[in-house]
C-alpha positions in Angstrom: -24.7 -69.7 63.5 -24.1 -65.6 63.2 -19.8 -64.8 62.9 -18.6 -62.8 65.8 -15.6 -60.8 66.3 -13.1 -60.7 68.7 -10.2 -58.4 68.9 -6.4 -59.1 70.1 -4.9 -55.8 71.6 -1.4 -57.4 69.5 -2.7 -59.2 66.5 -5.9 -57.7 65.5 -9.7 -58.6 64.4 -10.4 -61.9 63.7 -14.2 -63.8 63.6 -15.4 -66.6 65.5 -19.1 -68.6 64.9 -20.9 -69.8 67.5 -24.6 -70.1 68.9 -26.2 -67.4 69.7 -26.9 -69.1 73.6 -23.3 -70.0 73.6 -21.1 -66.7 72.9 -18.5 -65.9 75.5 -17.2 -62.6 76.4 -13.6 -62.9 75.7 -11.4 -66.0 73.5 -7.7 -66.9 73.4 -6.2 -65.3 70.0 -5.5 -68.0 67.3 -2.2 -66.4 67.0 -0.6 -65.3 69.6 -2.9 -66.9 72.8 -3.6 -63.5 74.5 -7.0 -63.2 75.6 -9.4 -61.0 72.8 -12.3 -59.2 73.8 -15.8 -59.8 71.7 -16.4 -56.5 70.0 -20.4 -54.7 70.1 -22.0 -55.1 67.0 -20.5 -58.4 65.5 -18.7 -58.6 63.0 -19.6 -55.5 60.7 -18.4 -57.0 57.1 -16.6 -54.4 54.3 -17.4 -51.3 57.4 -17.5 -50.9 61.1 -21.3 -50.7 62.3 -22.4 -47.7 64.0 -22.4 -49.4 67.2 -18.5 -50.5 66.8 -17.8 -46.5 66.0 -19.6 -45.3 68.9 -17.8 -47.8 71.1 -14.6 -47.1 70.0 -14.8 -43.1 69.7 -16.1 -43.7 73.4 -13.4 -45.5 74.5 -11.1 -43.5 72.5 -12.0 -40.1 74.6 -11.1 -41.2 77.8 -7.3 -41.1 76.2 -7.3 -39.2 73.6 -9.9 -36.4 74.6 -11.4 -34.0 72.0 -9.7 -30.3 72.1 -11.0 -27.5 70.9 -7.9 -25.2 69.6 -10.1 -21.9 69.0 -13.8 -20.6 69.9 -16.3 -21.0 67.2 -16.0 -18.1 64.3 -19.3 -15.8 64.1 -20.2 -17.6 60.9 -21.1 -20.6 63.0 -23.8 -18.7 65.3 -26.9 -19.2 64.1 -29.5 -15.9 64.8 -33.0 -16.6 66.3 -36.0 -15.5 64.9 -37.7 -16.7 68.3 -39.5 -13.3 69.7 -39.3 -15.3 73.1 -35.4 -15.1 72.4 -35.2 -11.2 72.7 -36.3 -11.1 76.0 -34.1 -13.2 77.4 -31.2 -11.4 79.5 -28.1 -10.7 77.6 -24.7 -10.8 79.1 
């Protein structure tokens, strides 16, 4: 049976087993009995799997959105070699 893991918003990861058929959404935390979410991905071993990061970084930006303190330097533009790219309209 694969280990899933569950997360408790007060005590943390821990992992579960069960069938695959069988898995529910949510458990009651060993600890502390508050209700702990399955996490995407299963349990993801020594790392988080890219599909826990991606969760989480989603997640994350609808408190903690990204901010951008200063426009890009001129270093970071990258110049075309397109001819199709000159003709375009400049502003």
């Amino acid at each position: 049976m694969p280990l899933y893991e569950f997360r408790c918003n007060a005590c943390g990861s821990f992992d579960r087993s069960f069938p695959m058929s069988t898995v529910p959404d949510s458990l009651a935390c060993p600890r502390c009995a508050l209700t702990a979410a399955r996490r995407p991905g299963g349990s993801p071993g020594p790392g988080s799997s890219p599909i826990t990061r991606a969760v989480e970084a989603t997640q994350r930006t609808a408190h903690e959105p990204g901010v951008v303190r200063q426009p890009p330097s001129r270093a970071d533009h990258r110049i075309s070699r397109d001819p199709r790219h000159s003709r375009l309209p400049r502003p």
